[in-house]
N, C-alpha and C positions, 0 to 999 in steps of 0.2 A: 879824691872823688867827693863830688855834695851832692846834698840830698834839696832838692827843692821844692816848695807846697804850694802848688796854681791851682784852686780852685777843685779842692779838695781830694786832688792828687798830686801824690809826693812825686816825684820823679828823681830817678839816679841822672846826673848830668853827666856824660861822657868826657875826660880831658878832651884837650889836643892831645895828638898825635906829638908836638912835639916838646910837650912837658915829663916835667921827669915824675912820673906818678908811679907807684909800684903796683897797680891792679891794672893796669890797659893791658898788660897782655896775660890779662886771666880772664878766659872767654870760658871757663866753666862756671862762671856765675851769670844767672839771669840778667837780660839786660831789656827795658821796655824800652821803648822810642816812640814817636812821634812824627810820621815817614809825613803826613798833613792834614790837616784841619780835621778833628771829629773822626781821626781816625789811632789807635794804640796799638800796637805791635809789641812782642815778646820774642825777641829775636830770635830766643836761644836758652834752651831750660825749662824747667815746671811752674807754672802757676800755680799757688796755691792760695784760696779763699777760705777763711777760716769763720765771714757768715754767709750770708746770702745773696746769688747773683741775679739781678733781675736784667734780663735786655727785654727792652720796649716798654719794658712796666714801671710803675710806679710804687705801686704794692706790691712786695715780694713777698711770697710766704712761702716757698719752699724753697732748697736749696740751690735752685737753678732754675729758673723762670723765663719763658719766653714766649713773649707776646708775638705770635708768629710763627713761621717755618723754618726748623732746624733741619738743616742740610751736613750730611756726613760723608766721608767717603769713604770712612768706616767704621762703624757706630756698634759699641762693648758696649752694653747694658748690663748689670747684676744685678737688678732689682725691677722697677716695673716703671714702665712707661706709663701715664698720664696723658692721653691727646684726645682729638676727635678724631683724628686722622693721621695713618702712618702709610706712607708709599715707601716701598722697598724697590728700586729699579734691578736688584740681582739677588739673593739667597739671602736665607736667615742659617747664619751657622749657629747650630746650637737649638737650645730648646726654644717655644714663643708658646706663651701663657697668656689667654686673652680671658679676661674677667666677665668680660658681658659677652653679646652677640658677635659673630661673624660675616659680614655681608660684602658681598663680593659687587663687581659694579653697579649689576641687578639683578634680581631674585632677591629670595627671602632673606630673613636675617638667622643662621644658624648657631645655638648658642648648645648647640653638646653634641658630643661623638663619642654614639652609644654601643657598648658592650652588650645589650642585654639580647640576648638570643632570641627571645618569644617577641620583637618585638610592640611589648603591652603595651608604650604610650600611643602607640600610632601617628606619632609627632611628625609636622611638615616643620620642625624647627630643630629637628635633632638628624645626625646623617650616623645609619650603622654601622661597625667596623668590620672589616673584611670576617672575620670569624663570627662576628653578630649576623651577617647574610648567611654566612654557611651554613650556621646551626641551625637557623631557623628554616631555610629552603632541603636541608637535611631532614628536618623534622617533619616539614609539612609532605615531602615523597617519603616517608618510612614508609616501607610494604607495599608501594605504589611503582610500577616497569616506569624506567626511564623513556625520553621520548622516544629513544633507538629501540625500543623493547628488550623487552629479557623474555626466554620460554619459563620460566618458572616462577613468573612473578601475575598476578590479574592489576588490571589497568581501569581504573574506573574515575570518571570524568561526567560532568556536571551536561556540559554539551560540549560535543566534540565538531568541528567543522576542518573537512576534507578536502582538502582543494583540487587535489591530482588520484590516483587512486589508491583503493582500499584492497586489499589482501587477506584475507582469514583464512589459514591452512588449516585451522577445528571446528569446533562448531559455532553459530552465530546466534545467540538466543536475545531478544528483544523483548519488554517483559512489555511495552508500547506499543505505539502504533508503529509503520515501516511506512513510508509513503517516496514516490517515486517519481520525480517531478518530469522527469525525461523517460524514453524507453528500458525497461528492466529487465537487462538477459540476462537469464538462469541456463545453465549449459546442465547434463545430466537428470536426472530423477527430481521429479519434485511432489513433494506431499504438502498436503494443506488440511491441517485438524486432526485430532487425534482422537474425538468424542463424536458417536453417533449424533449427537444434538450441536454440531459446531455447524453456524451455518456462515457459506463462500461466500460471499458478495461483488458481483463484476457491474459496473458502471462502464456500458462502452459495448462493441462488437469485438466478440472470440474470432479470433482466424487461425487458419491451420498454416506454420512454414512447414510442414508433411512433404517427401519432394513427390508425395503423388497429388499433394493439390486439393487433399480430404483432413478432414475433422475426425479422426480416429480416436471411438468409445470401446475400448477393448472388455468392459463388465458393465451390466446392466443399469439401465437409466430409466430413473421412476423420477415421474412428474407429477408434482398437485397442480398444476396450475395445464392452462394452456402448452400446446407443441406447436411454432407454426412454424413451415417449411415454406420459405416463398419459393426455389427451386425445385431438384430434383430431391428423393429422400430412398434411397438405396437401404434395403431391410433384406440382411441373409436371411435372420434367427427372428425369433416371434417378437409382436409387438403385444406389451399387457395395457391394455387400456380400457377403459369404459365407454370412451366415443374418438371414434377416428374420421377427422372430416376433410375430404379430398375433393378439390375444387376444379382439377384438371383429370388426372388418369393416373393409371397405377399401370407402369409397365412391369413385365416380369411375372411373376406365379405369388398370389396373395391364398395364405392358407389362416384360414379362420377357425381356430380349436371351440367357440362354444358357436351362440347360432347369429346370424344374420338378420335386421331387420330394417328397412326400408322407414321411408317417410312416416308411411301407415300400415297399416297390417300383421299380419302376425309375425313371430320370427321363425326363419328356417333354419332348422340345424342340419340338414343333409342337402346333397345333391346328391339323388338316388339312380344307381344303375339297374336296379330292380325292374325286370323284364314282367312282373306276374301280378310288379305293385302290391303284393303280398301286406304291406305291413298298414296299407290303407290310411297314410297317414298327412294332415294338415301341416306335417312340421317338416314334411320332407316334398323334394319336386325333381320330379322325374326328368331322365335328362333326355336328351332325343333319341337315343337308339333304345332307353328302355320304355319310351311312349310306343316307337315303331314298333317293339314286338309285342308291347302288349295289344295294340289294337290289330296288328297281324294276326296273331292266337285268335281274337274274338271275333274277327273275319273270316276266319279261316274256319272256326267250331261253328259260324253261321251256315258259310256255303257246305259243310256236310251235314248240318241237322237239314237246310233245306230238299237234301235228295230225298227225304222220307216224312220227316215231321218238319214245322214251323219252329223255332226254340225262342221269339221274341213275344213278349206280352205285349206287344200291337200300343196302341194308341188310339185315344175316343175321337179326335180332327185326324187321325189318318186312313185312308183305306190301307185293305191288305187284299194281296194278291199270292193262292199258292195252286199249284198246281195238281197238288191231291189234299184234302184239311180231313184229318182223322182227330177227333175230341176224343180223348176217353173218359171223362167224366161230363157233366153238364153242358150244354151250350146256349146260352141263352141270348135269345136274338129279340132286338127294340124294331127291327125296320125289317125291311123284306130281306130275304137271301133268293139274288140273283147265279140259279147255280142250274148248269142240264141234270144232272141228278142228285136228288137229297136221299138218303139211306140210313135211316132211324134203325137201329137194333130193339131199343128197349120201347119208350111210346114220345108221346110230343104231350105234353102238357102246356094247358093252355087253348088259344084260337089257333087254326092251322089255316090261313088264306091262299090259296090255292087262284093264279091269276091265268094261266093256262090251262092245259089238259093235266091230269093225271093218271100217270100210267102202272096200275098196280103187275107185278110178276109173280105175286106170290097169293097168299091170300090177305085181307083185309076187314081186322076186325076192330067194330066200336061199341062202346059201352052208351055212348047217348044218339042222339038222333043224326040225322048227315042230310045236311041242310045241301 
């Protein structure tokens, strides 16, 4: 066998076949060849380079250098890669340590896979490991009901939004507002305030679903302000009010505990049955049956004074007409008295005009002259 130097490679020259050589059929030594042009082959065995191998390059500085893409179709590494770029078309057996960032087609460039639980960097450049999300989504629900609830854990949340509905088998306490964007049905008992000074506030018309079709106030209703009824207003039990004003009628029985007073005038606090009108009074008014008997009574005590005496004190524009007039004290007369006989007991004081006869039956005595 020779060893040949072309160009600053030695080359092993293969015999013939049919020389008598004692290494052609020792095919456990390396053998390079030359299969053609700008192309070397290692037909069989290990290459070994003891400095530097550069392909593509002219400056080698590391032990294996390649200007370009190294392609494997299976690639032991024990030490560290050096690229811009490594494509793997199937698995990395084994461990892969990457010195700088990790970036995937596109997205960011990820350069750590973080263990720390409280995630403190808050890094868009670091991704946490399975046990770094748990503790930490562990940590932040400590003491806090899962989304499924638990009964013995409170659930408190920043803002909660509901899509489908809500449930609370206890109680529901709002320390906020409540507002109700749609219709709000409460089924059972409901209270509103727990202090005399809490005040309701309704924006809108109150309706009764009542299946009788009313507004049912089962305890009493005090108002500062105005009441206005534009319909009917059905009152069992007393109304307390200072002014009640009704623009159409009041059907039914209206019972008024202090008095009554009109537009003007004074107030009435009775409607009196008092037949004798006994109590003489401006605040009370007599109703029709006790007018009838009292002017009946003083009709009736006139036509019996008239079978004997007169019992009315007359009038200066009226005449009087009776049919017997007995005075028993003074009578004193401004104008004539047209009468068939006058009958003096005691005397006449005064002028006596006498326009006819007069007829004495007894005797008659004067004290001055008789004209």
């Amino acid at each position: 066998m020779t060893v040949e130097n072309k160009e600053g490679f030695r080359f092993i020259v293969i015999p013939s076949d049919d020389l008598d050589d004692e290494f052609v059929h020792q095919t456990e030594w390396p053998r390079l060849s030359c299969p053609q042009a700008n192309q070397l082959a290692l037909e069989f065995g290990d290459l070994r380079v003891d400095g530097k191998v550069g392909i593509g390059t002219t400056a080698t500085t590391e032990k294996l250098e390649v200007a370009g893409k190294v392609k494997a179709t299976d690639l032991d590494v024990s030490g560290a890669i050096a690229t811009n770029q490594l494509s793997v078309t199937e698995q990395v057996t084994g461990s892969l340590t990457i010195e700088n960032s990790l970036q995937l087609g596109t997205g960011l460039a990820i350069n750590e896979f973080s263990s720390d639980g409280n995630l403190t960097d808050n890094s868009d450049s670091a991704i946490p490991t399975e046990q770094a999300v748990k503790t930490y989504v562990d940590n932040a629900l400590a003491g806090k009901a899962p989304i499924d609830g638990a009964p013995d854990q409170d659930f408190t949340a920043q803002n909660l939004t509901v899509g489908g509905n809500l449930q609370v088998s206890g109680d529901l306490e709002v320390q906020g507002n409540v507002i109700a964007r749609d219709t709000e049905h409460i089924e059972g008992d409901v209270s509103l305030g727990d202090e005399d000074s809490d005040v309701i506030t309704i924006t809108g018309v109150v309706s009764s679903g009542h299946s009788s079709g009313a507004l049912e106030v089962n305890s009493g209703l005090h108002t500062t302000g105005s009441l206005t009824v534009d319909g009917s207003l059905s009152v069992s039990n007393a109304i307390a009010t200072a002014q009640l004003s009704v623009t159409d009628r009041v059907t039914g029985s209206l019972t008024i505990e202090n008095s009554l007073q009109l537009g003007t005038g004074l107030a009435i606090n009775e409607f009196s049955s008092d037949g004798n009108l006994t109590d003489n009074s401006n605040l009370a008014v007599p109703t029709e049956q006790a007018v009838k008997t009292y002017v009946d009574n003083q009709i009736t005590q006139v036509n019996n004074a008239l079978d004997t005496k007169a019992a009315l004190n007359g009038a200066a524009d009226q005449d009087f007409t009776a049919n017997n007039l007995t005075v028993d004290g003074s009578l004193s007369v401004s104008n004539a008295i047209a009468t068939a006989q006058l009958s003096v007991t005691d005397r006449v004081t005064g002028s006596l005009t006498i326009e006819n006869n007069l007829t004495v039956n007894g005797n008659l005595t004067t004290t001055g002259s008789l004209d």
